[in-house]
C-alpha positions as CSV (number, residue, x, y, z in Angstrom):
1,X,0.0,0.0,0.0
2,X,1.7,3.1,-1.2
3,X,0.5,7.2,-1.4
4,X,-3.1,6.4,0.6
5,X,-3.8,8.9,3.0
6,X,-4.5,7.4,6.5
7,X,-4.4,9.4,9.0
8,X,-3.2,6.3,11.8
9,X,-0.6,4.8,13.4
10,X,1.4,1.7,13.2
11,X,-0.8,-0.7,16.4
12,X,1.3,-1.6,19.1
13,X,0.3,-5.3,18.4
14,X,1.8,-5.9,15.4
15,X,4.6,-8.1,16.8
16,X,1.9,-10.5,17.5
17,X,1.2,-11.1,13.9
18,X,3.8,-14.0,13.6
19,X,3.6,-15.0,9.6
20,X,4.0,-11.3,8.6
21,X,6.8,-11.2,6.3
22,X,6.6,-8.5,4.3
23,X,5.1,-4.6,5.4
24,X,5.1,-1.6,3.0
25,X,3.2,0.9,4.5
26,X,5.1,4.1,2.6
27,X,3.6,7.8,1.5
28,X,0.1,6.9,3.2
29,X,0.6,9.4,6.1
30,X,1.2,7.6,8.7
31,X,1.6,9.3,12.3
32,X,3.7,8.3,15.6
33,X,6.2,5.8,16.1
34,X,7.5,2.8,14.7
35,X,6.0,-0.4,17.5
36,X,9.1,-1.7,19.5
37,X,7.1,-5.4,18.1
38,X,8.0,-4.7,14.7
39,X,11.5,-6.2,14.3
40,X,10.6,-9.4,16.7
41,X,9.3,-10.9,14.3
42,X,11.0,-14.4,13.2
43,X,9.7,-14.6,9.4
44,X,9.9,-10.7,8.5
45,X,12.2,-10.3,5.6
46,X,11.2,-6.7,4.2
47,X,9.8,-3.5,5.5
48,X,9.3,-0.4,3.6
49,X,8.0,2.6,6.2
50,X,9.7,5.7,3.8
51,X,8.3,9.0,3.5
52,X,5.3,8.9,6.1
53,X,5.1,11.3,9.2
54,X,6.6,9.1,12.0
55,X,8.7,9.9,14.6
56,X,11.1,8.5,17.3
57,X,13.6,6.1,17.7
58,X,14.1,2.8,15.7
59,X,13.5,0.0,18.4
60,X,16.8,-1.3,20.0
61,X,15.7,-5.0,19.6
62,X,16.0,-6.8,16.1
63,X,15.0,-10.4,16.0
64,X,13.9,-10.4,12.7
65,X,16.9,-12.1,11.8
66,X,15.9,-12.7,8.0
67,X,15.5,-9.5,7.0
68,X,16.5,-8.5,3.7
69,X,15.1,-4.4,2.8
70,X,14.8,-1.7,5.6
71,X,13.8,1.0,3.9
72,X,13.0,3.8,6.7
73,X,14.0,7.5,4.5
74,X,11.6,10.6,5.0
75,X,10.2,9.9,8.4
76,X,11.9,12.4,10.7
77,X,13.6,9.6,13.0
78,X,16.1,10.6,16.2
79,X,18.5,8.5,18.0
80,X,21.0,6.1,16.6
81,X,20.9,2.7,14.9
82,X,20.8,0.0,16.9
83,X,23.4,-2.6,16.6
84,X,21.4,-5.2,15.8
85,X,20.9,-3.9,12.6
86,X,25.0,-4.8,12.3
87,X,24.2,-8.6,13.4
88,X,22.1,-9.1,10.2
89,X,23.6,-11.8,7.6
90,X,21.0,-11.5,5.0
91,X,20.5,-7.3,5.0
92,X,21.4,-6.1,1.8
93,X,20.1,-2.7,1.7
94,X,19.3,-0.5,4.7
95,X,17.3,3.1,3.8
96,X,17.5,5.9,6.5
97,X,18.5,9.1,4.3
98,X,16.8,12.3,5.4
99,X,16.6,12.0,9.0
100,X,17.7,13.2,12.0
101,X,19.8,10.0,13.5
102,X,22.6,10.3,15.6
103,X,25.4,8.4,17.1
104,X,27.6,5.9,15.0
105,X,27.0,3.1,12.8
106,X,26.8,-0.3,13.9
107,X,30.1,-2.6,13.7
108,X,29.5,-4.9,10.4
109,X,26.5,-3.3,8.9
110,X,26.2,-4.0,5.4
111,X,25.2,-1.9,2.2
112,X,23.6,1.6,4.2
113,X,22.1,4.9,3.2
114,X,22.0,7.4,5.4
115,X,22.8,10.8,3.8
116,X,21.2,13.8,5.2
117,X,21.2,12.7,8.9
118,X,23.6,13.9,11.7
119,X,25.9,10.3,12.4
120,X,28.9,10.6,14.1
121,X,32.5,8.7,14.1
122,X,34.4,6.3,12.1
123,X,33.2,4.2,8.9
124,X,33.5,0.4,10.2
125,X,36.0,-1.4,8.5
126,X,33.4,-4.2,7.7
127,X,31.3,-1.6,6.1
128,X,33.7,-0.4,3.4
129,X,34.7,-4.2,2.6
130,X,30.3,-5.8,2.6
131,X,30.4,-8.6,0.4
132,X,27.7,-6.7,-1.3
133,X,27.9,-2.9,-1.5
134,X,28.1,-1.3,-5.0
135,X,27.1,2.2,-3.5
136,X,28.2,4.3,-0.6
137,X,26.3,7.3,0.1
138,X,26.6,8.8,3.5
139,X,26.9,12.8,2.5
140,X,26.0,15.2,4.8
141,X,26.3,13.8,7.9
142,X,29.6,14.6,10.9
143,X,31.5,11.3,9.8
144,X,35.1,10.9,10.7
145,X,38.4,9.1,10.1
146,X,40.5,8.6,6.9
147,X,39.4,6.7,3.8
148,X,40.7,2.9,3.6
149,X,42.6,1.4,1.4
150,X,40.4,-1.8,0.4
151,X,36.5,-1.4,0.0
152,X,34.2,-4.0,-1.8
153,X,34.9,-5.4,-5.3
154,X,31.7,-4.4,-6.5
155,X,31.9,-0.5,-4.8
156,X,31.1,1.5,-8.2
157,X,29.8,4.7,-6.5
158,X,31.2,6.7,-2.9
159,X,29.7,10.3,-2.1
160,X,31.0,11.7,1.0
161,X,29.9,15.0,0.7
162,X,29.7,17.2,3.5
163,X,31.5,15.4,6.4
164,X,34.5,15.7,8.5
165,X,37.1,13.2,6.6
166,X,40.6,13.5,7.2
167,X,43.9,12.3,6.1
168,X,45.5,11.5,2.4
169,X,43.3,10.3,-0.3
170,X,45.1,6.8,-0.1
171,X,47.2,5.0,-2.7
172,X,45.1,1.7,-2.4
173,X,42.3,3.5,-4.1
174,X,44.5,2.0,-7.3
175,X,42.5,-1.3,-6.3
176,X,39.2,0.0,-6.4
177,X,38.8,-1.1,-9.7
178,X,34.6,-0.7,-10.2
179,X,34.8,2.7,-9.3
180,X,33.1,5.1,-11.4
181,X,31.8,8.1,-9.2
182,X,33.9,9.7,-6.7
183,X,32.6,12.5,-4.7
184,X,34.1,14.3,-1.4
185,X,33.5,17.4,-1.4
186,X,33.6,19.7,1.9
187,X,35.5,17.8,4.1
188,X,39.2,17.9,5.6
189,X,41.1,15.7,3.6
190,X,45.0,16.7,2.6
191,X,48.1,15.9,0.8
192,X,48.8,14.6,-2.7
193,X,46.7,13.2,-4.8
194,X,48.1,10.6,-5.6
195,X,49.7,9.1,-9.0
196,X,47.9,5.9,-8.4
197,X,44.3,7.1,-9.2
198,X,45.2,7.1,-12.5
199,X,44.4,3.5,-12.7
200,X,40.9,3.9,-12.3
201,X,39.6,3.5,-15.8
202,X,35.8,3.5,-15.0
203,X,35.9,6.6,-13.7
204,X,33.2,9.4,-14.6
205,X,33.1,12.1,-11.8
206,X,36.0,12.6,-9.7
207,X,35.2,15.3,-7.4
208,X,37.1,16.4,-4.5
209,X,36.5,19.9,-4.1
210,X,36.8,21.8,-1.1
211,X,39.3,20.0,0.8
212,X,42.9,20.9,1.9
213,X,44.8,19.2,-1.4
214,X,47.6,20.4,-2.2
215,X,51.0,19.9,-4.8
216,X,50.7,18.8,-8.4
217,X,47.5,17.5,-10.3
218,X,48.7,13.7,-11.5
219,X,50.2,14.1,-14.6
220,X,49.5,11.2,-16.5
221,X,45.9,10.9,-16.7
222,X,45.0,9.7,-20.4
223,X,44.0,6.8,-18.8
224,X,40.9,8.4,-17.1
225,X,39.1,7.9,-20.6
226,X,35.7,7.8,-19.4
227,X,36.2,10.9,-17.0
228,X,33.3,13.6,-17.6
229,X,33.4,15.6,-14.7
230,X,36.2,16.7,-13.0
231,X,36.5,19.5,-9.8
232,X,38.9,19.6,-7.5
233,X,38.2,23.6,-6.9
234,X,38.6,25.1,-3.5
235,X,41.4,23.6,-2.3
236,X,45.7,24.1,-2.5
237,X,47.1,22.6,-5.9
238,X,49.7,24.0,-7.4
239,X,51.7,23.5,-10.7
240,X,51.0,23.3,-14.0
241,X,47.8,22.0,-15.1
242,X,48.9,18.7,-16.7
243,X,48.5,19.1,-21.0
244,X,46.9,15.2,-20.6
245,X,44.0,16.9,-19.1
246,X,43.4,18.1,-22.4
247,X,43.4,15.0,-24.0
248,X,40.6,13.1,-22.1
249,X,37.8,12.6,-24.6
250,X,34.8,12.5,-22.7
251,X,35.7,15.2,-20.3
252,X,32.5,18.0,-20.3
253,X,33.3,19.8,-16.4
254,X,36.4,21.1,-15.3
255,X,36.3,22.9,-12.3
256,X,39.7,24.1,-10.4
257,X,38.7,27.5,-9.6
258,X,40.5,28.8,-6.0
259,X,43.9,26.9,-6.2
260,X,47.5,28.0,-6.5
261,X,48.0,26.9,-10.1
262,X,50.4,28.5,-12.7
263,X,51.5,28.4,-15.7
264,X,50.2,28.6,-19.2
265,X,46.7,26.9,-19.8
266,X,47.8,23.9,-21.9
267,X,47.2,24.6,-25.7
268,X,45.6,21.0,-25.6
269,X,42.7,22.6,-24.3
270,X,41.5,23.4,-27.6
271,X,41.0,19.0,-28.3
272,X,38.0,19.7,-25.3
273,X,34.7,20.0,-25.9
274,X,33.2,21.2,-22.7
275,X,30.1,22.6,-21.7
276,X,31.9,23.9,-18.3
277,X,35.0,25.5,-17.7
278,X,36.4,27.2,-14.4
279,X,39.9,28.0,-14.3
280,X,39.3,31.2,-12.3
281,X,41.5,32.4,-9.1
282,X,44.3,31.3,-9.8
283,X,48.1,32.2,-11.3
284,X,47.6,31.2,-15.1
285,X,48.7,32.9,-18.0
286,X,48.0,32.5,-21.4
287,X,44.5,32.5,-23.8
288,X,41.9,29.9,-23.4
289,X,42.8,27.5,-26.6
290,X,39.5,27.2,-28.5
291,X,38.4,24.5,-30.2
């Protein structure tokens, strides 16, 4: 049952319905807080609650030990996850973006949304390396810690937007081979970045604006072939901008406005055919090769 309009709440008794398995109760308006019976429930597998007008804390006790899909976005939650959520073998996806959680993630929790919420502290290890996470999406949120240097085979998408991230983009992202979207913007990350990214052919938006990077843009990036969007404004680079930038073929966003780069704009420039270009605030010299 989706987009009804019930004015009701979820009754306290539902635990008692033992063969439940299933529940998607989303967009029908429903009111107060989610029954601390809901997740007892031995044969529950999925539960789709998004986008109603509940409140609260996510019960503490999980027994549903089969479930599969939590979807619980849009519903103006508090408190933190509980940890049983982390002791789940057969969650693949868990939905809490646009919230107002707290706290930290559970130890071992699997694939996770929650953008838009108010989480605290490190990334578990176990989280960056679940068996089945292809995206990552946790922006806007207080997260800490540095990135790791091993994340799941299949990890094709990581937006960390908006968070407190520290330390060196790391040289094992050479091994994470699926991905294809990188974004970081706004947070505190430093150094280098480093040679190694280069052999990330998949790669379509590489965005680390807004951070504290600083030293040369790699300089060998032809291999970046399916690159279309590239920022890494707001932050401390310096150098040349490398002429291979001019030679990626897909490439339709460049943004490194706000650095401390110099020299001549590469005349390869003019082999680009971009829709948006941003070179401003910076020490270059030289005309803007056209095409």
């Amino acid at each position: 049952m989706t987009e009804a309009n019930l004015d009701g709440r979820i009754p306290e008794d539902i635990g008692n319905m033992t063969a439940l398995e299933f529940v998607e109760l989303s967009m029908i308006g429903l009111s107060g807080t989610i029954p601390s019976g809901l997740f007892q429930l031995k044969n529950f597998t999925i539960v789709y609650l998004y986008n109603n007008r509940l409140s609260g804390n996510i019960p503490q006790s999980v027994m549903s030990l089969n479930l599969d899909e939590v979807d619980l976005c849009k519903i103006s939650l508090t408190g933190k996850i509980p940890e049983d959520f982390g002791k789940l073998k057969r969650l693949s996806k868990m939905i809490v973006f646009d919230n107002n959680l707290t706290g930290e993630l559970p130890d071992s929790l699997g694939n996770c949304d929650t953008e838009n919420n108010r989480i605290s502290g490190r990334i578990p290890d176990g989280l960056w390396t679940a068996e089945k996470l292809s995206t990552f999406i946790i922006h806007d949120n207080l997260f800490t810690g540095q990135l790791p240097d091993r994340v799941a085979s299949n990890l094709s998408v990581v937006d960390i937007r908006n968070n407190k991230f520290t330390g060196e983009l790391p040289t094992g992202m050479s091994t994470w081979h699926s991905l294809s979207v990188f974004r970081a913007s706004n947070n505190l990350l430093s150094g280098q970045i480093p040679q190694e990214l280069i052999a990330l052919p998949e790669l379509i938006v590489h965005l680390p604006d807004g951070n504290l990077l600083s030293r040369n843009l790699p300089s060998n990036i032809s291999s970046w072939k399916s690159l279309a969007t590239l920022s890494s404004s707001r932050n401390q680079l310096s150098g040349p901008i490398p002429a291979a930038v001019g030679l990626l073929p897909n490439l339709i966003d460049l943004d490194l406005f706000s650095n401390q780069l110099s020299g001549d704009i590469p005349t390869e420039f003019g082999n680009l055919r971009l829709t948006s270009l941003n070179l401003s605030s910076n020490h270059l010299s030289g005309k803007i090769p056209l095409s």
